[in-house]
RODO-2510 file (C-alpha; in nm, 4 decimals, decimal comma):
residues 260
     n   res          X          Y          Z
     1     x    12,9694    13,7498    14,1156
     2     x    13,0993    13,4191    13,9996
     3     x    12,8622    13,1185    13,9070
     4     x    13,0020    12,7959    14,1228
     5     x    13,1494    12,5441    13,8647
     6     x    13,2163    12,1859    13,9998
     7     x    13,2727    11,9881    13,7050
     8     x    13,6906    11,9696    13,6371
     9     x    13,7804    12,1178    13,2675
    10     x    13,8964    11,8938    12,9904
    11     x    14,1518    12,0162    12,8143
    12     x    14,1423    11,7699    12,5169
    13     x    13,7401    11,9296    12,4815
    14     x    13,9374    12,2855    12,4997
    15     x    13,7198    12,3592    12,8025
    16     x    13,7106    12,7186    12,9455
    17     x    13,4070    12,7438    13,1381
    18     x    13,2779    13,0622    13,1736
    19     x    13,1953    13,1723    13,5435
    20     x    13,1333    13,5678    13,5271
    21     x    12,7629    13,6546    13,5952
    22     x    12,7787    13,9929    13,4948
    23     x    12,9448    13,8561    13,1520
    24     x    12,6956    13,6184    13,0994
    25     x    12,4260    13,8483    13,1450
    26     x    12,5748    14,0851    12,9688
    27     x    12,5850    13,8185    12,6329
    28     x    12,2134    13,6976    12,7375
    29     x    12,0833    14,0671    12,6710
    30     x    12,2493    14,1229    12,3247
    31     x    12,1140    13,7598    12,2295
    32     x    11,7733    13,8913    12,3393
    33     x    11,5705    13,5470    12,3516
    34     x    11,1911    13,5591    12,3104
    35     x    10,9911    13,2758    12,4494
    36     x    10,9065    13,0509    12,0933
    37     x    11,1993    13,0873    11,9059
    38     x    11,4496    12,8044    11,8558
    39     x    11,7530    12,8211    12,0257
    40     x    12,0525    12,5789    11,9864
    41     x    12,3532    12,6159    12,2131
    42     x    12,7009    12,5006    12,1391
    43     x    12,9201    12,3768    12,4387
    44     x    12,6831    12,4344    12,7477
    45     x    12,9287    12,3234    12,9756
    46     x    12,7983    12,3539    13,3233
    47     x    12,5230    12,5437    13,2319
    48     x    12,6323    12,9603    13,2277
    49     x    12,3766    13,0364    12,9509
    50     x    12,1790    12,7002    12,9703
    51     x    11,9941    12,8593    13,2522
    52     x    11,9500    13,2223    13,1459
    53     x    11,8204    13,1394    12,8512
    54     x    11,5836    12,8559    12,9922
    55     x    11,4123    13,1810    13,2125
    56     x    11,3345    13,3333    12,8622
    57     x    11,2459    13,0124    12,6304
    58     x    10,9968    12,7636    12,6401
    59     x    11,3242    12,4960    12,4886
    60     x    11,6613    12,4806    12,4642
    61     x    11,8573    12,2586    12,2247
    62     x    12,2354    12,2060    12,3657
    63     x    12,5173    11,9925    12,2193
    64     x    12,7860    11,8517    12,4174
    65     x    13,0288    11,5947    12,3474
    66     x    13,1525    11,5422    12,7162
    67     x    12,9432    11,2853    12,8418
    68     x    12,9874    11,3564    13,1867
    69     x    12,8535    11,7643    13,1546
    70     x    12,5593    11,5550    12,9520
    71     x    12,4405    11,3551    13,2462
    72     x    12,4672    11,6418    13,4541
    73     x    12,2429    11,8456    13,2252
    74     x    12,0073    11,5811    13,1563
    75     x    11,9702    11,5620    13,5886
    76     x    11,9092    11,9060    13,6034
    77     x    11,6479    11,9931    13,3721
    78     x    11,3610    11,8211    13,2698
    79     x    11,3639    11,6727    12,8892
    80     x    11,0473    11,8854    12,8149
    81     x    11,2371    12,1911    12,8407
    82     x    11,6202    12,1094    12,7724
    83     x    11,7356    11,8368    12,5139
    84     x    12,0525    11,7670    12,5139
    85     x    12,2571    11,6299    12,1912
    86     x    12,5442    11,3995    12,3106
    87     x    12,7400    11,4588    11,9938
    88     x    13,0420    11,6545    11,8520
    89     x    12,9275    11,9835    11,7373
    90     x    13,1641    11,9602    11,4189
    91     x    12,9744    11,6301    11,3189
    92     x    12,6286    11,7657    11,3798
    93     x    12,3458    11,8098    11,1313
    94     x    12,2211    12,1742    11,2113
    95     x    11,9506    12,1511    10,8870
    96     x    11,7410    11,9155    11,1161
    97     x    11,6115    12,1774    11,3365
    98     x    11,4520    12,3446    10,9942
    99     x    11,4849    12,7343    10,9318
   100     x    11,5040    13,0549    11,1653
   101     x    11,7105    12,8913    11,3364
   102     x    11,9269    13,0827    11,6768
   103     x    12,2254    12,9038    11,7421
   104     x    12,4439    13,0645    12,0435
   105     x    12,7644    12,9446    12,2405
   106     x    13,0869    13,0165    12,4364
   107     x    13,3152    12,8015    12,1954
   108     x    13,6410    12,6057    12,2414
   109     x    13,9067    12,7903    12,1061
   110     x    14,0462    12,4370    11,9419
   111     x    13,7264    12,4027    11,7503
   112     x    13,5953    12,7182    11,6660
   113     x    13,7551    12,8119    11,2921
   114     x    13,6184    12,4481    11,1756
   115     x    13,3052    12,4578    11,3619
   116     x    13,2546    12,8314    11,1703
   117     x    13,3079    12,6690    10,8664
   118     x    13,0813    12,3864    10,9171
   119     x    12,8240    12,6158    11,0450
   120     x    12,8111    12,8241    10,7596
   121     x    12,6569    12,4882    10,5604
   122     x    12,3872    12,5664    10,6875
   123     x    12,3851    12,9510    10,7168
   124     x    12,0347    12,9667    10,4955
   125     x    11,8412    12,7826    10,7459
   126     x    12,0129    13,0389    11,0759
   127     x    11,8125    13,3984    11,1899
   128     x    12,1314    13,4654    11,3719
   129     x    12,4240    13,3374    11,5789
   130     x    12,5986    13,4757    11,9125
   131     x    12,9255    13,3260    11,9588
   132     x    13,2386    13,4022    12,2694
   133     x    13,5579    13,3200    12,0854
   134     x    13,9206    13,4095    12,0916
   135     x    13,9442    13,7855    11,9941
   136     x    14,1997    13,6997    11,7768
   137     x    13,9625    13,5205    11,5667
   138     x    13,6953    13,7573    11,6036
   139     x    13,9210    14,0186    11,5110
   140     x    13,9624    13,7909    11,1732
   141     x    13,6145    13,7405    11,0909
   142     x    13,5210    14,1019    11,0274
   143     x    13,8999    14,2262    10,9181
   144     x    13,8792    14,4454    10,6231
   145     x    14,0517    14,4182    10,2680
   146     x    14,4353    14,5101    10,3500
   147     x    14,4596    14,4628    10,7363
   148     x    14,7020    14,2785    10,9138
   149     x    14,4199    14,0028    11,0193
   150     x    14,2311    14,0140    10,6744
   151     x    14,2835    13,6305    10,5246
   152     x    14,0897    13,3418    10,4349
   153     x    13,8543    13,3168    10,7206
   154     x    13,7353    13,7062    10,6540
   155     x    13,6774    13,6295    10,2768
   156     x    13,4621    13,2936    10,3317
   157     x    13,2634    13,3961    10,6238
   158     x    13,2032    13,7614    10,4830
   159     x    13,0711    13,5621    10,1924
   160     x    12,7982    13,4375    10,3493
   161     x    12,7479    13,6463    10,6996
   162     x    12,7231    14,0326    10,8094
   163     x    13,0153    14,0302    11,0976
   164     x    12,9514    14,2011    11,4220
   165     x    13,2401    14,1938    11,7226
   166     x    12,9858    14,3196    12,0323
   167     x    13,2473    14,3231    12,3472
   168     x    13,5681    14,1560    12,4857
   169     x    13,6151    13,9355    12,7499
   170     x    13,8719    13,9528    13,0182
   171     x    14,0532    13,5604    13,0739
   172     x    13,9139    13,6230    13,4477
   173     x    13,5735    13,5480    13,3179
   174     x    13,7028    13,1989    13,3031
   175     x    13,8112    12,8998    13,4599
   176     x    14,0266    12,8054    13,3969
   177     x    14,1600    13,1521    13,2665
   178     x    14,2844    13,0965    12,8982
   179     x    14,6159    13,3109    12,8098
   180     x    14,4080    13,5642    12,5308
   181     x    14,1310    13,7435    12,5671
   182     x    13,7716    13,6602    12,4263
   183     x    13,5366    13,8684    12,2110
   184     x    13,1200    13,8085    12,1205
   185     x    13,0469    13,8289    11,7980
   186     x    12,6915    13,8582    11,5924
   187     x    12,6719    13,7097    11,3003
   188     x    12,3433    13,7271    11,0632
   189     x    12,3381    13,5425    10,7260
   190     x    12,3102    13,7540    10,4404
   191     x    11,9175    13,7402    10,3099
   192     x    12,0489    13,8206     9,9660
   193     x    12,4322    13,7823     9,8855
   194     x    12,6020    14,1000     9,8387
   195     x    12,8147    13,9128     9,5472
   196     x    12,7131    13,5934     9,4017
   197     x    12,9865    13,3304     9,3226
   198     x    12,8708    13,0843     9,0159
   199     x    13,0518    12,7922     9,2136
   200     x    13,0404    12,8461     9,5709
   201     x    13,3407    12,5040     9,5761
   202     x    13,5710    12,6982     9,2708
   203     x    13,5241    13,0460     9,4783
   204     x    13,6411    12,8475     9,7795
   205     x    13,9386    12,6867     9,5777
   206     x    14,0410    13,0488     9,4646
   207     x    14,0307    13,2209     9,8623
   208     x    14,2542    12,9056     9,9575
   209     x    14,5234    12,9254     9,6730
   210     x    14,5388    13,3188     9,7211
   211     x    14,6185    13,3005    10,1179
   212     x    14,7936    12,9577    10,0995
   213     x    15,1436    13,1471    10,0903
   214     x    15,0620    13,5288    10,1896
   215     x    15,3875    13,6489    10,0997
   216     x    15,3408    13,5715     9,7546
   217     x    15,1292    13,7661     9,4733
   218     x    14,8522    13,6801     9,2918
   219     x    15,0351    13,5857     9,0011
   220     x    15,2315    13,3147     9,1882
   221     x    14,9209    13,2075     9,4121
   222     x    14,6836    13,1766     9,1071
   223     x    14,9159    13,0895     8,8171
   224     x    14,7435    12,7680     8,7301
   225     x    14,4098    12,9359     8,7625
   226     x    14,4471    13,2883     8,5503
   227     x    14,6666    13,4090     8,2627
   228     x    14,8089    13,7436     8,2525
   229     x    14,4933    13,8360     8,0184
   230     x    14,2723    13,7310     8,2974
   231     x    14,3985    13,9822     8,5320
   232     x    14,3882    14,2645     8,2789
   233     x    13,9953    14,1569     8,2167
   234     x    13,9652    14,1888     8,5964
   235     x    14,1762    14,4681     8,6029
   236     x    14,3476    14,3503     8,9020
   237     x    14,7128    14,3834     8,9436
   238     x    14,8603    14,0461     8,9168
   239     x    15,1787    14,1763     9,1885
   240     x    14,8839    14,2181     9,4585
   241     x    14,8801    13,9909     9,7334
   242     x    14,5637    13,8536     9,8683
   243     x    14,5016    14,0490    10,1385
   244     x    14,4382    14,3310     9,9348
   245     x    14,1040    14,1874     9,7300
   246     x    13,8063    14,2500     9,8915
   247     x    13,5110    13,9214     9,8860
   248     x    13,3677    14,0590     9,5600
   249     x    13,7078    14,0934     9,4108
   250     x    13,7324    13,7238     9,4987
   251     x    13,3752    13,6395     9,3145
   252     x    13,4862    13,8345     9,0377
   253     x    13,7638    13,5724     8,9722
   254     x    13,5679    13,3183     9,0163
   255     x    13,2597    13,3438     8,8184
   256     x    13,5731    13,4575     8,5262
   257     x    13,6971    13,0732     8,6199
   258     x    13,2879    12,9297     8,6354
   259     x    13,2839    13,0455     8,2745
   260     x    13,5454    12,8283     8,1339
***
């Protein structure tokens, strides 16, 4: 059964509105809502999850940056129970809502590796975040060390986040129906980091040089970062290529680079 939609997609907002009940339900129930937690939802569109959730929460938090979708959701729901940030998600201050945070969303495909990233600011302060996105990019977040997807976005988010792909989405789910399929994906901050880099900004600096050209090796991407001594104190072979270190292999360079 298909949830009416009236409102006419955008596609400079990368608008895919998502119109499957069963789908929807089927992403409610893995989020799992109780009534007093708070919930932040990322490009409610018409509303798919907006009102699911609202049957299990006391409040909702929703962003949207199309002003029209805002009106609409500010008509439909009283301010009590829905408030609605008319603001771009990639611009918005996620620390204000304080810690334990839940943020959930169906997200634009032309927004979502940025949005990650910006998200991931404020990672300490989230419980957990549910997230539809392209499955290609899913299939990124939690690639391992020496697949065919493994690359920047794997390193940095598996940093900070356990990644968890829960189920694919058919393009019929959606209207309009985008040309790839989608995946949800759990992610849950890391309590504890698994491997601790000395300068989170120089740790970033190092992912970015080794998958800036991936057909090149280490010892090209990192030349003005380590000497050929360096790699024999990290024992790593200097004719690798990036795809090939895992995150703590990464860290490991790193905190060798935060010690001058």
């Amino acid at each position: 059964m298909r949830i009416p939609i009236l409102h006419r997609p955008r596609k400079r907002f990368g608008q895919n509105f998502l119109e499957d009940r069963a789908v929807v339900q089927q992403m409610v129930d893995a989020i799992s809502p109780t009534p007093d937690e708070r919930l932040v939802e990322i490009g409610p569109g018409m509303g798919a999850l907006t009102a699911p959730l609202l049957e299990r929460i006391a409040h909702l938090d929703v962003i949207e940056i199309d002003r029209d979708l805002v009106q609409e959701l500010r008509l439909r729901y009283p301010a009590d129970r829905l408030t609605v940030h008319d603001v771009d998600a990639l611009e918005f201050d996620f620390a204000k809502f304080g810690s334990e945070l839940r943020i959930v969303g169906n997200l634009p495909y032309n927004i979502s590796t940025p949005l990650l990233f910006h998200l991931t600011d404020s990672a300490a302060r989230v419980r957990d975040a549910h997230f539809m996105l392209q499955r290609e990019v899913v299939q990124r977040m939690s690639a391992q060390a020496g697949s065919s997807a493994y690359g920047r976005l794997s390193v940095m988010l598996q940093y900070r986040w356990q990644i968890d792909p829960l189920f694919d989405v058919s393009p019929t789910a959606f209207r309009p129906a985008p040309k790839v399929w989608s995946s949800v994906v759990r992610m849950i901050p890391h309590r504890v980091l698994p491997y601790v880099a000395r300068d989170e900004r120089l740790f970033a600096e190092v992912v970015m040089r080794a998958f800036g050209q991936r057909r090149k090796t280490l010892r090209n991407t990192l030349r003005e970062k380590l000497a050929a001594s360096d790699f024999t104190k990290l024992e790593i072979d200097p004719a690798a290529r990036g795809e090939s270190l895992g995150v703590q292999d990464f860290v490991r360079i790193a905190n060798l680079l935060a010690k001058g």
